[in-house]
N, C-alpha and C positions, 0 to 999 in steps of 0.2 A: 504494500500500500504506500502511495507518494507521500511523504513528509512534510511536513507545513516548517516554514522557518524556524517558529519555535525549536521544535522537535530537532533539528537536524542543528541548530546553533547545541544542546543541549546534550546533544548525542557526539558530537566532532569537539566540543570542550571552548567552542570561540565564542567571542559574542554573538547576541542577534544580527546589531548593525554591522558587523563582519560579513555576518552571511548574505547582505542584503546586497551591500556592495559589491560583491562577489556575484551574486546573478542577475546583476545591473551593470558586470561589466565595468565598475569603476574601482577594482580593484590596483591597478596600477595607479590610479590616479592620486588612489588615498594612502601607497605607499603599504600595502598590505602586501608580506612575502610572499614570493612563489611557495612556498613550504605551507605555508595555510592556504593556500586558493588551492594550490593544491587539493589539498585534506579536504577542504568544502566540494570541490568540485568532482571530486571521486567518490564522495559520499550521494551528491545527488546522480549521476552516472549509473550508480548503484540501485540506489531508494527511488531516485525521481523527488520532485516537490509539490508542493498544491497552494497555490496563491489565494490568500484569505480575502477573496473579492467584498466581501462585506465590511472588512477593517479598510483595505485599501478606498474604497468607493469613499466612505464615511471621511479620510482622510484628503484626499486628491476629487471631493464634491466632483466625483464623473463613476458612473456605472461600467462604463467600458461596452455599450450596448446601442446598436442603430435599430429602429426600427422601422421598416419598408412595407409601406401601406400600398395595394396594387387593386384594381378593380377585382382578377379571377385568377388563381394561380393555377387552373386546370389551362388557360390560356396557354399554348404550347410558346408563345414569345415572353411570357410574363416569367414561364417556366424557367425559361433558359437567363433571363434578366435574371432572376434571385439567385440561379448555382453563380454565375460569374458572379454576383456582389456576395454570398456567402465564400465565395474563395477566397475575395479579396480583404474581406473584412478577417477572416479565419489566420490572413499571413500576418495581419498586425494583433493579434491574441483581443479583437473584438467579435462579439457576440452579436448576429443578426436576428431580430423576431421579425416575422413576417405576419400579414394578415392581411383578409381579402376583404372587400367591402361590395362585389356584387352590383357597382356602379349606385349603389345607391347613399347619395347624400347624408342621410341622416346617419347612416351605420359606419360609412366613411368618418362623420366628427366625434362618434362612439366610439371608434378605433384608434382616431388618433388622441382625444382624452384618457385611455387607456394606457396608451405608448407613455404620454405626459404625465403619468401617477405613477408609472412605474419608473420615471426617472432618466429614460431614454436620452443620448447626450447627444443625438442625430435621428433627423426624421428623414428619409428617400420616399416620395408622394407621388406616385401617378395618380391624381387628382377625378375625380368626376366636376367637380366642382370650383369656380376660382377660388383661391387658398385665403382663407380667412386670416387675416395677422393676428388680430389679440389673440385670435385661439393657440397660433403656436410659440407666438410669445409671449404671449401674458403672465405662464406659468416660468418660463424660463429664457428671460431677456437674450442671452446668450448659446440658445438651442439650434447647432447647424441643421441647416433644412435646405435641401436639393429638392427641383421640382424634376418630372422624369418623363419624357413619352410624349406629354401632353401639356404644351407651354399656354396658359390664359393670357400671354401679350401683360403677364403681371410686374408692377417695376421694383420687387424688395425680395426676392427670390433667386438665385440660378436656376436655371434650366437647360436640360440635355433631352433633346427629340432629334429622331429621323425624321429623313430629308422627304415629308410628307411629299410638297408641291413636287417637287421634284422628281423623284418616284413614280409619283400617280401620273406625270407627265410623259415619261420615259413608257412607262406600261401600258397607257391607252396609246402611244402612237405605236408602240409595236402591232398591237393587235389593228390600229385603223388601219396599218401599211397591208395587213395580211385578208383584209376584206372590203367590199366594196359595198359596204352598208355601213349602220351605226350601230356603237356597241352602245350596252348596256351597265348601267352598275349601280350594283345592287347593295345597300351598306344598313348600317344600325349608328342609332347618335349620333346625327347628323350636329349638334348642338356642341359636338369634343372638338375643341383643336386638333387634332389628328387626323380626325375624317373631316373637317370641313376643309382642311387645306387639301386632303387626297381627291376632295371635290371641283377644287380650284386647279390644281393640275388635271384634271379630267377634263374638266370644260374649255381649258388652253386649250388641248389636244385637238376636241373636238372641233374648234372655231376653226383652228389650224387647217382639217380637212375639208372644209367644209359644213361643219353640221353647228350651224348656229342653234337651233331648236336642242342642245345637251342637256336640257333643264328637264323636256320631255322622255329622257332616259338615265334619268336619276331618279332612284324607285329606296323608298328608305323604312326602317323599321324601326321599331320603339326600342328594342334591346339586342345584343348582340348572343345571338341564339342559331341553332339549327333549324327550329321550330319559325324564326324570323327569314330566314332564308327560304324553306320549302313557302311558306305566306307570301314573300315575292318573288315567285314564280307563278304560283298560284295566279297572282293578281296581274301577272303581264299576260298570262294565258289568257283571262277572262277578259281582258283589254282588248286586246288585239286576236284573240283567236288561233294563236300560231306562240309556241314555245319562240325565247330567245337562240341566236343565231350566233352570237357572241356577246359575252356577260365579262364584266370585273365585279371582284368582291371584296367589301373591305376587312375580311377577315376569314382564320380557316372554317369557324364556325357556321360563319354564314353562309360560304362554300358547301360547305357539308349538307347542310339541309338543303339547297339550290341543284345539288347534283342528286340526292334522292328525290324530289321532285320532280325533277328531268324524267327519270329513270321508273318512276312510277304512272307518269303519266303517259310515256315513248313506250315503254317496255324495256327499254334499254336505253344507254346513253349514245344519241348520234356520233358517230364517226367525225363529221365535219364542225362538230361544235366547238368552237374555240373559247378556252377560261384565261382568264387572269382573275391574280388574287393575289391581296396581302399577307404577309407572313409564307416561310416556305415550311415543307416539308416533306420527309423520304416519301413517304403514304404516294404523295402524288406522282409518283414515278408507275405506281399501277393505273392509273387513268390511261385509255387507249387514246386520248386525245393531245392535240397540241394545248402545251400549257406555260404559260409566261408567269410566274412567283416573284414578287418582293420581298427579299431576302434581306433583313433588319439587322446588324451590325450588333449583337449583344454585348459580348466584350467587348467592345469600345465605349459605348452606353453607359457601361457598367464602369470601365474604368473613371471615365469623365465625371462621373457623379458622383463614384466614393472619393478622387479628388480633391472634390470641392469639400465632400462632406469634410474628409480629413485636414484640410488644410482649415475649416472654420473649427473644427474640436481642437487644432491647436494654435488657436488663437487670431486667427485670419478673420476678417470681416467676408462676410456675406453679399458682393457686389453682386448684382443681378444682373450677371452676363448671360447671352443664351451661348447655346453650343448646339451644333447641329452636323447629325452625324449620315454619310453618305451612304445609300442602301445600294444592292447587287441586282440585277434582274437576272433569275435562273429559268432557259428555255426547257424544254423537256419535249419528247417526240416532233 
């Protein structure tokens, strides 16, 4: 079993603040022999130690703890956002709590009152909502807070998002290059920063080709769901009489449901039906169709906002720069 300072000062005959120094690395500094770092340092080698985060916290007023509030962590991009900030947070011996909030507002300021009674010394927020200030600093003036994913154009925060406009721009002109119609796209919360700019590159796209009327194929849902996806398919069927002929989604969820839809109402999913969609993944390498994915930079994401977060935990002010990170477009068949 690992040794707590006490124990292993008591067991090697030195003092505490000996031993302290010693696994902070300031043993040379303080003039403490090799003959005792020694003896300390083969004792822990041995035993191992365990850091009494409760004395320490109480002492250096910081928990050692970020917490990263995200709409859905079943999100396959949200997923992969919390391993890279749990790795990154793990190399500097802090501790990440995670929690979802389901896009809804009110559970979203439950969550993070939660984070804020437990002491949390960094909040990482992908937001449903623009970010309330007294709420994250009221309790604690000097609480680093990164905004992530989803910037509200807010001026007392950082922020790290993909390159929404951009992306959506890049993905609708591939697919107009590849048809001589207009595409379709199909999204949920139109009201997030993140889909209303993958809105705004869509519609460049489309002006671009020709198709001023893009307003008339933007087809949008209350929440980002399967069950919102097969609902607008549903609803361009019953529109126009005739399934889509090429769709973008703004998510894989949404995909998901849009392709069982297809596929429920065809019998099968046409051969010539061409997707785009945000977010990528393996999964869609079995689609027998052409498929164009926005592929999100998570460790970059990840690193830029634990950054920020670290550099305001140690003492760094909170500029409210944005950062904006470049996404891949992945073809497939």
């Amino acid at each position: 079993m690992p040794k707590t300072i006490k124990e292993i000062a008591g067991e090697t005959g030195v003092s505490i603040t000996t031993v302290r120094l010693v696994i902070g690395g300031n043993a040379e500094k303080y003039r403490i022999s090799p003959k005792t770092r020694k003896l300390v340092e083969d004792y822990i080698a041995l035993h191992g130690y365990v850091l009494h985060h409760a004395a320490r916290s109480l002492k250096l007023k910081r928990t050692d703890t970020v917490g990263f509030v995200v709409p859905d962590l079943g999100n396959p991009f949200f997923a992969h956002l919390m391993a890279a900030m749990e790795r990154l947070c793990r190399s500097r011996n802090l501790v990440l709590l995670s929690a979802s909030t389901n896009d809804d507002p009110d559970l979203e300021n439950r969550t993070i009152d939660n984070f804020l009674a437990r002491g949390v010394d960094g909040l990482i927020i992908a937001p449903c909502q623009r970010p309330a200030h007294k709420q994250l600093l009221g309790r604690k003036p000097r609480l680093a807070v990164v905004m992530v994913d989803r910037d509200y154009d807010q001026d007392r925060f950082p922020a790290v998002s993909s390159d929404n406009v951009g992306s959506s721009l890049a993905l609708t002109r591939r697919l107009l290059g590849e048809v001589e119609h207009p595409v379709d796209f199909l999204c949920a919360y139109t009201s997030l920063p993140s889909i209303s700019d993958r809105i705004s590159g869509f519609s460049a796209a489309m002006g671009e080709f020709g198709w001023t009327n893009w307003r008339d194929h933007v087809h949008a849902a209350d929440e980002d769901s399967v069950e919102s996806g097969r609902m607008l398919i549903r609803r361009l069927l019953n529109g126009r009489g005739a399934l889509p002929r090429a769709f973008i989604t703004s998510s894989l969820l949404v995909l998901e449901g849009a392709v069982q839809e297809v596929k429920s109402v065809a019998g099968s999913i046409p051969d010539d039906l061409l997707i785009g969609t945000f977010d990528d993944h393996a999964m869609l390498d079995f689609l027998p169709n052409r498929v164009y994915s926005v592929r999100q930079d998570e460790s970059r994401l990840a690193a830029l906002a634990f950054a920020s977060i670290e550099e305001q935990m140690n003492g760094g002010g909170a500029e409210p720069r944005r950062e904006t990170v470049e996404c891949r477009i992945v073809r497939r068949n």
